[in-house]
C-alpha positions as CSV (number, residue, x, y, z in Angstrom):
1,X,0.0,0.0,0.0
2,X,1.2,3.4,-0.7
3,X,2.6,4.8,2.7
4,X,0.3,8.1,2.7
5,X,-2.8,5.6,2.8
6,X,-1.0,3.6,5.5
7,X,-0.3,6.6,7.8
8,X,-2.9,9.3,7.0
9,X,-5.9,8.6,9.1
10,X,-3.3,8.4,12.4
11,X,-1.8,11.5,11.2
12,X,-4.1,13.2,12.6
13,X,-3.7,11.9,16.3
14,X,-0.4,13.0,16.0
15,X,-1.3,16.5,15.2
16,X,-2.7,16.1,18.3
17,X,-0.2,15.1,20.6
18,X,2.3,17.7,18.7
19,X,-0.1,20.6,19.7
20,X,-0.4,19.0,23.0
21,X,3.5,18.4,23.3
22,X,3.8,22.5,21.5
23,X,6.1,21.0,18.9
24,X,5.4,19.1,15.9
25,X,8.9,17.7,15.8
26,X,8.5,15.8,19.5
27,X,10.0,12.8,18.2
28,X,13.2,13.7,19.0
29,X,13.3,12.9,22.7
30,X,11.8,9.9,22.8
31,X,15.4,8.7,22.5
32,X,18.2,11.5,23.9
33,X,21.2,9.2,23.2
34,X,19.9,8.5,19.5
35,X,19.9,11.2,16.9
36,X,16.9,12.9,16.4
37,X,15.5,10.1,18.1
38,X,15.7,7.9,15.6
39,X,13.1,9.5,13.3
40,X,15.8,10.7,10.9
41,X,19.8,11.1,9.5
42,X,20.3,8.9,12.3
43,X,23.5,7.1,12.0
44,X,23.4,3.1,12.5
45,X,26.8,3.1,13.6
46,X,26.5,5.2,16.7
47,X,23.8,3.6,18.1
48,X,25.5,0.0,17.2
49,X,28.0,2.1,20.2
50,X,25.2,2.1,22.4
51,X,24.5,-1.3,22.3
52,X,27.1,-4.2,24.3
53,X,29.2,-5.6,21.6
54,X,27.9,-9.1,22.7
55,X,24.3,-7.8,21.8
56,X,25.3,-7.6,17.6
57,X,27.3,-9.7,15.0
58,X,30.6,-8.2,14.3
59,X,30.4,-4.7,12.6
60,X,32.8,-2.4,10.8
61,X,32.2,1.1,9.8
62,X,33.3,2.0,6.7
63,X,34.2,6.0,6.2
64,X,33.2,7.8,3.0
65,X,36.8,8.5,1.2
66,X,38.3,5.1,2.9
67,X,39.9,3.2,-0.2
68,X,39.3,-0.5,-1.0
69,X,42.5,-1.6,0.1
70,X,42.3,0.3,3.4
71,X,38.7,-1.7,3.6
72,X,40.1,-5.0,2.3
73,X,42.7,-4.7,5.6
74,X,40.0,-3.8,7.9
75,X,38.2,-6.9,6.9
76,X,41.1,-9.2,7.8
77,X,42.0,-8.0,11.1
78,X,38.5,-8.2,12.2
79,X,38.1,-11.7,10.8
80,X,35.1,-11.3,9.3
81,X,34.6,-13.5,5.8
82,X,32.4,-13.7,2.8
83,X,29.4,-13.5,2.8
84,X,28.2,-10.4,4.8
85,X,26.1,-7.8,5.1
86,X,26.9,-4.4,3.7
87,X,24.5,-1.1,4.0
88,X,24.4,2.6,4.7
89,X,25.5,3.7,7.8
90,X,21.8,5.9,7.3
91,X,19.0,4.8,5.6
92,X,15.8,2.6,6.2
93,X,13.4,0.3,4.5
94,X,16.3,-2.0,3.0
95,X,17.5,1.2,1.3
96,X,21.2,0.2,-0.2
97,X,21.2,-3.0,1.8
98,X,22.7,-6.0,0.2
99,X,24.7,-9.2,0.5
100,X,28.2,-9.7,-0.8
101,X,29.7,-12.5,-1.6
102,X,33.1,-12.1,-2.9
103,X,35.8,-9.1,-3.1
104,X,34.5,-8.5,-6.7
105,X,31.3,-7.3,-5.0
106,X,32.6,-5.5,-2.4
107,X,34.2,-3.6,-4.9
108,X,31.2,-3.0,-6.9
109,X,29.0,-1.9,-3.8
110,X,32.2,0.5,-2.6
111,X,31.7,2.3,-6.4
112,X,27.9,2.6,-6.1
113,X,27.6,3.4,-2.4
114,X,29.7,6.9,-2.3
115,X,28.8,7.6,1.3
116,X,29.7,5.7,4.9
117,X,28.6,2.0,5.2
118,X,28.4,-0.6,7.5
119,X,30.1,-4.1,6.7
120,X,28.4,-6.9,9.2
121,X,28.8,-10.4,9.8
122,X,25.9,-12.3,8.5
123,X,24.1,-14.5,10.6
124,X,22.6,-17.1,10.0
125,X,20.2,-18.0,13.1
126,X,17.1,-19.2,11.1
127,X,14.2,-17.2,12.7
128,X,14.1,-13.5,11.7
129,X,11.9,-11.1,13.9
130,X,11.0,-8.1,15.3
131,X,10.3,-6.7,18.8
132,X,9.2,-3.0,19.4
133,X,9.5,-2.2,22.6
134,X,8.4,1.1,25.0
135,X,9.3,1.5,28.1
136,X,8.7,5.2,30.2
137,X,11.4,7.0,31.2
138,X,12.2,6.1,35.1
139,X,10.0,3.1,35.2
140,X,11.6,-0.5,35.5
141,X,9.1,-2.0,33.4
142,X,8.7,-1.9,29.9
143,X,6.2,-3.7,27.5
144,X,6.3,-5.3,24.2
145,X,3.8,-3.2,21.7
146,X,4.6,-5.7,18.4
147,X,6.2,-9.0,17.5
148,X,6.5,-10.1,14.0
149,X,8.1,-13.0,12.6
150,X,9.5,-12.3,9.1
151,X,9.1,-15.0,5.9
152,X,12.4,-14.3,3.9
153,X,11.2,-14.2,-0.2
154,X,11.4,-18.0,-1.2
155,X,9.5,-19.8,-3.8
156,X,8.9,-23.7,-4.1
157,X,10.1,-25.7,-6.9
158,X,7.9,-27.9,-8.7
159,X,10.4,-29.6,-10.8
160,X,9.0,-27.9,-14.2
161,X,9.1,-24.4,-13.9
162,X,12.3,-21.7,-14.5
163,X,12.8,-19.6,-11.6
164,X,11.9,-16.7,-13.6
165,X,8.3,-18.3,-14.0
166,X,7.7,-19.4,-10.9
167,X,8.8,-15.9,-9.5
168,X,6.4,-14.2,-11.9
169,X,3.4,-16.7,-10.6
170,X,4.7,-15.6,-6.7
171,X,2.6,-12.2,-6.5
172,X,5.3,-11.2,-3.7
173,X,8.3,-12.3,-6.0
174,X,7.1,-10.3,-9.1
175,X,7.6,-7.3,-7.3
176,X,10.7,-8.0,-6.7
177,X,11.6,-9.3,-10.2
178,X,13.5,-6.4,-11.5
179,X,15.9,-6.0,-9.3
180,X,16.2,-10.3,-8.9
181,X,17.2,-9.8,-12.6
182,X,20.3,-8.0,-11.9
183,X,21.5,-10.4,-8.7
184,X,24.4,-12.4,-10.4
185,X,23.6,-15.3,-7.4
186,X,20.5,-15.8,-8.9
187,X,19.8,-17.8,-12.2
188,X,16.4,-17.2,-14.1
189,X,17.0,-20.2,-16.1
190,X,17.5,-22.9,-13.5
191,X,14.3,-25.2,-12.9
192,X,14.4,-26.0,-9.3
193,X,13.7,-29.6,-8.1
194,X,10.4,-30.6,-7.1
195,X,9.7,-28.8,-3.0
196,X,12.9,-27.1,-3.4
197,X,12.7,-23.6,-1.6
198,X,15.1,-21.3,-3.3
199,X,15.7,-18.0,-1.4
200,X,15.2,-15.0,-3.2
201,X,16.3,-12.3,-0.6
202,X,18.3,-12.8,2.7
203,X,16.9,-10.4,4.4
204,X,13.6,-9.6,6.1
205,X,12.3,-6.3,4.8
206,X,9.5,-5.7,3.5
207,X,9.7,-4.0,0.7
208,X,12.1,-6.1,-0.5
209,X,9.5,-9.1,-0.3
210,X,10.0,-10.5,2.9
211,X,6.2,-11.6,4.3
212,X,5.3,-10.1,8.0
213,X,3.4,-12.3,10.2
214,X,2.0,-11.3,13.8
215,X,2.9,-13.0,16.6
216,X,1.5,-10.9,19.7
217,X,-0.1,-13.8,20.8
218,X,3.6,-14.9,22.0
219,X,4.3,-11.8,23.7
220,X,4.9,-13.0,27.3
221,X,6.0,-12.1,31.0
222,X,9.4,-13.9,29.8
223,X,10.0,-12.3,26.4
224,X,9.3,-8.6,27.9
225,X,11.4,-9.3,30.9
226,X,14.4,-10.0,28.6
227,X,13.9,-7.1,26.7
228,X,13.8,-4.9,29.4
229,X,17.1,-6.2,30.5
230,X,18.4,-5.5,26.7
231,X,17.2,-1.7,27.2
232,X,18.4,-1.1,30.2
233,X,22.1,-2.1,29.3
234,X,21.5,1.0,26.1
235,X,22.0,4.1,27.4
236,X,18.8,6.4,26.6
237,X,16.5,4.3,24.3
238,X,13.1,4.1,25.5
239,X,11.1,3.6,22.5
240,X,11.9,1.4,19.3
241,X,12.1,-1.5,17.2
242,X,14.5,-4.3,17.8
243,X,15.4,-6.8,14.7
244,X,17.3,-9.6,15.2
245,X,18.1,-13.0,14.0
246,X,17.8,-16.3,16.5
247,X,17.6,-20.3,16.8
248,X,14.1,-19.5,18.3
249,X,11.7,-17.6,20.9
250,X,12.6,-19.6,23.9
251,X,16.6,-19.3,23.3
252,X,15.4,-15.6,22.9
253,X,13.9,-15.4,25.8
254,X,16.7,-17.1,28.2
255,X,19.2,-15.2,26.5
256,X,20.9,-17.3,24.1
257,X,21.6,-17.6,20.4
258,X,20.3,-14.4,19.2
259,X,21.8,-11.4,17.9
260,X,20.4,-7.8,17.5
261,X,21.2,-6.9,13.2
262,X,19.6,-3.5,14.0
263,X,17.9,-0.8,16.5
264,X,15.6,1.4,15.2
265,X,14.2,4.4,17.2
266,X,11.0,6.4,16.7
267,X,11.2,6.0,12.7
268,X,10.8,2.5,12.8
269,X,7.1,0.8,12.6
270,X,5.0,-1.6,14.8
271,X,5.5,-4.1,11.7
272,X,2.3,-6.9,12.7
273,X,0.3,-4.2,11.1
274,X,1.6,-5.7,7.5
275,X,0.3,-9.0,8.5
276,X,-1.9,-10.2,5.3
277,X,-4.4,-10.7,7.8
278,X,-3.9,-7.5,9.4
279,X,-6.7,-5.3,8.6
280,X,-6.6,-2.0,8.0
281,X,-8.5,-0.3,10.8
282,X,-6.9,-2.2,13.7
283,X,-3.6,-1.2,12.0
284,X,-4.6,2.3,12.5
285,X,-5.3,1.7,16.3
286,X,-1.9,-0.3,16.5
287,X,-0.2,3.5,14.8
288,X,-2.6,5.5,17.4
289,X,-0.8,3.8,20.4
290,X,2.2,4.0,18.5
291,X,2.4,7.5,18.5
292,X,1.1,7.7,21.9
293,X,3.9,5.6,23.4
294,X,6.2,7.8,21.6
295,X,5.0,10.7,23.2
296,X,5.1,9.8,26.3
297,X,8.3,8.9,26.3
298,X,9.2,12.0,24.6
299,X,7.4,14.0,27.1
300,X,9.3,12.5,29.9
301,X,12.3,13.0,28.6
302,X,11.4,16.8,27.9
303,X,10.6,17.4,31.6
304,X,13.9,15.8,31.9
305,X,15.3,18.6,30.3
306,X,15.9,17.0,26.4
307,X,14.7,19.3,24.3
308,X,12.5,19.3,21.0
309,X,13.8,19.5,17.5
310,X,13.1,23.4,15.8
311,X,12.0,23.3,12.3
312,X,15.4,24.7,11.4
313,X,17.1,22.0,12.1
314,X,15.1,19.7,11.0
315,X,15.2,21.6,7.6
316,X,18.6,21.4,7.7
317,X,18.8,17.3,8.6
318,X,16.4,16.6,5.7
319,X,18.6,18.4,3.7
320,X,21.5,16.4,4.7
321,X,19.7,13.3,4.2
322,X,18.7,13.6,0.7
323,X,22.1,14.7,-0.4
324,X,23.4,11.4,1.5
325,X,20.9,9.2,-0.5
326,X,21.8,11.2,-3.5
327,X,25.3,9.5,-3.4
328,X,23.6,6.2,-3.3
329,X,23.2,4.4,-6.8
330,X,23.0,0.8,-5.8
């Protein structure tokens, strides 16, 4: 769906709580240790400094003029190894993100991404999720507002079909088909086996195919309690979305075999609401409380003394921001 239809009727609540809060930029403090509180030109890599290294798979940041070679060193002393995850140190929605497999590619991604980017150890837990969390400034307790389970883009064999047909029967795959042509790991030609599931994208975002299923019915005393230890161990993030790769939920929730790829602040999504099943109207409740969580903690943290973003700056960050993406031909 086209985001203005997604967000428009809950726009309105936020006008709302922006005349309410006397700012229409009160996003901004419902982190004070993430830029602009993670609405926007926030950088990945600083808040991957919040976070306890044992939290998240190994990570290098990659600065703008650094040369390939200086990158290729990097990359040995840190022992990371092919494949792995490379993306923009800003950005969202899957924006620039992409597995490489070989130096050739690396080389290729450092040519069409002209800005700073992240290189991260891939990992390969198999369940991909999200959690968004809130919790108020100065209370113990948090809670657990969304968690979504996310279907990487596959499709099935059936032993007669080229991938290129069976991606243009997949009505989630054809989407996607354009820019499947021009992924060198990926042969149109081949006819899968019979119940073969090839994987299309390794990575679970959505609008690069990946399916969102809701699973607040698993949202438990458990699963909160471990992410409000998580938070508490990041210095000044109250509200945001977690995504993270593990073996599955009860490992997660006992602390074991996960691994946070990314933390999103107030610019991130409740993402059950793009459940298939989801239906419109409660996702607009689920984006009402969404905003509401956000204020509050954005509230708190102003009587706290964090102040609001002034249209001026914020002029000037989306500024900055477009001329960052600009640089960005991937």
């Amino acid at each position: 769906w086209p985001m203005w239809m997604v967000y428009f009727p809950s726009s309105f609540y936020y006008v709302y709580l922006a005349l309410r809060a006397r700012s229409f930029f009160f996003f901004s403090a419902s982190n004070p240790s993430i830029e602009n509180g993670g609405m926007l030109y926030e950088s990945k890599w600083k808040i991957y400094n919040l976070i306890p290294k044992s939290f998240y798979p190994n990570t290098l940041f990659v600065a703008e003029a650094e040369t390939f070679e200086n990158i290729q060193k990097k990359l040995v002393a840190s022992e990371i190894s092919y494949p792995f995850i490379a993306k923009p140190d800003i950005g969202g929605r899957g924006f620039g993100v992409k597995k490489i497999d070989s130096e050739q590619e690396l080389m290729k991604y450092r040519e069409a991404v002209r800005v700073s980017f992240l290189i991260q150890e891939f990992v390969d837990y198999p369940l991909e999720l999200s959690v968004f969390y809130f919790r108020k400034p100065g209370s113990k307790k948090g809670k657990i507002t969304s968690l979504t389970i996310k279907e990487l883009l596959t499709v099935i064999g059936d032993g007669k079909s080229s991938l290129n047909e069976l991606i243009r029967k997949n009505d989630r795959a054809f989407l996607q088909l354009e820019k499947l042509k021009s992924d060198p790991r990926i042969n149109l030609n081949e006819i899968p086996a019979k119940d073969k599931k090839v994987l299309l994208v390794p990575y679970g975002n959505h609008v690069l195919g990946a399916m969102f299923l809701n699973y607040n019915h698993f949202i438990d005393d458990a699963l909160t309690a471990r992410f409000d230890n998580i938070s508490k161990e990041i210095k000044g993030f109250y509200f945001g979305r977690f995504d993270l790769r593990c073996s599955n939920l009860e490992d997660l929730k006992n602390g074991i075999n996960f691994s946070i790829l990314e933390l999103n602040g107030a610019g991130a999504e409740p993402a059950h609401i793009y459940d298939p099943n989801f239906s419109y109207f409660k996702a607009q409740n689920e984006l009402k409380n969404y905003y509401k969580n956000m204020y509050q903690a954005s509230a708190e943290n102003h009587k706290r003394g964090v102040p609001y973003m002034k249209y001026k700056d914020f002029r000037i960050v989306r500024k900055l921001e477009k001329e960052y993406k600009s640089k960005i031909t991937i």
